[in-house]
C-alpha positions in Angstrom: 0.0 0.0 0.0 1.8 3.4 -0.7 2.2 6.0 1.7 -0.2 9.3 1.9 2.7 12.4 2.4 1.7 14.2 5.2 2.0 17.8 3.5 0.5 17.1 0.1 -1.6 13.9 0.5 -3.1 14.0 -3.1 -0.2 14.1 -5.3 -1.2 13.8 -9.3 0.5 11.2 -11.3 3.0 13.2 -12.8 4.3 14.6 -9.7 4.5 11.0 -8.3 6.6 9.7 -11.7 9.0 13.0 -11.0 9.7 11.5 -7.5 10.3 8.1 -8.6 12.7 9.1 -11.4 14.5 11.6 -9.6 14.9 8.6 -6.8 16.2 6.0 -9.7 18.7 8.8 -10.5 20.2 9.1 -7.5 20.5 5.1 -7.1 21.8 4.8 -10.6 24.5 7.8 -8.9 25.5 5.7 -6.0 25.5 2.7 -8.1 28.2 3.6 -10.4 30.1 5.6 -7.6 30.6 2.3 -6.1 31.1 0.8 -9.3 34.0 3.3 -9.3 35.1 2.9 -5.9 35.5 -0.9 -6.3 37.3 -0.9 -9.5 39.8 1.7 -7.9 40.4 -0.8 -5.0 40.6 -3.8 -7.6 43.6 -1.8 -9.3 44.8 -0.9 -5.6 45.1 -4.6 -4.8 46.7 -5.5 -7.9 49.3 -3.3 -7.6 50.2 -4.1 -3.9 50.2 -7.9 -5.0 52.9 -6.9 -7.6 55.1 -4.6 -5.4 56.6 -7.4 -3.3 57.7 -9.3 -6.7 59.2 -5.9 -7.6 60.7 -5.3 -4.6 62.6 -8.6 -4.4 64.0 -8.1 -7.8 65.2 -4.4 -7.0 66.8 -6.3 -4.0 68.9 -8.8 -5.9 69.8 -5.8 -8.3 71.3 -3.6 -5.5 73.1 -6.8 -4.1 75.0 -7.9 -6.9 75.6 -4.1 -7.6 76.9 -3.9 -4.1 78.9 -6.8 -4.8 80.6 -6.5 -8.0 81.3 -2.5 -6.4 83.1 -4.3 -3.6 84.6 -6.5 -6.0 86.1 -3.4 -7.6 87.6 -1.9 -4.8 89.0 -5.5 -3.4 90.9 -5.8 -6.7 92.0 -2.0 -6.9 93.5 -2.1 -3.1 94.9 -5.8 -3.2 96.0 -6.6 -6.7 
């Protein structure tokens, strides 16, 4: 059963289909802000799964940096 609105209890059809599209906007709104909102924390998570990958490899980069560096100095002082 609908509900009478206590200010203006006979509304006219078109008035009435105003309020329901107006309301159907607003979902449609939130629906694709949280469309947005998920895909942004889809991409979020995907990037945070391939940082640690990443960040092993620039690890092993720095290493054998650091080690052929030491290398170098090794053979320079003691020939």
């Amino acid at each position: 059963m609908a509900t009478v609105h206590p200010e203006r209890p006979n509304l006219d059809y078109e008035e009435q289909r105003v309020r329901i599209l107006r309301a159907i906007d607003e979902v449609e709104k939130f629906a694709a802000e949280s469309r947005k909102l998920n895909a942004d924390m889809m991409k979020a998570q995907a990037e945070v799964g391939y940082m640690p990958r990443a960040f092993a490899f620039q690890a092993m980069l720095a290493s054998a940096a650091l080690l052929g560096a030491g290398a170098a100095v090794a053979k320079l002082f003691f020939p």
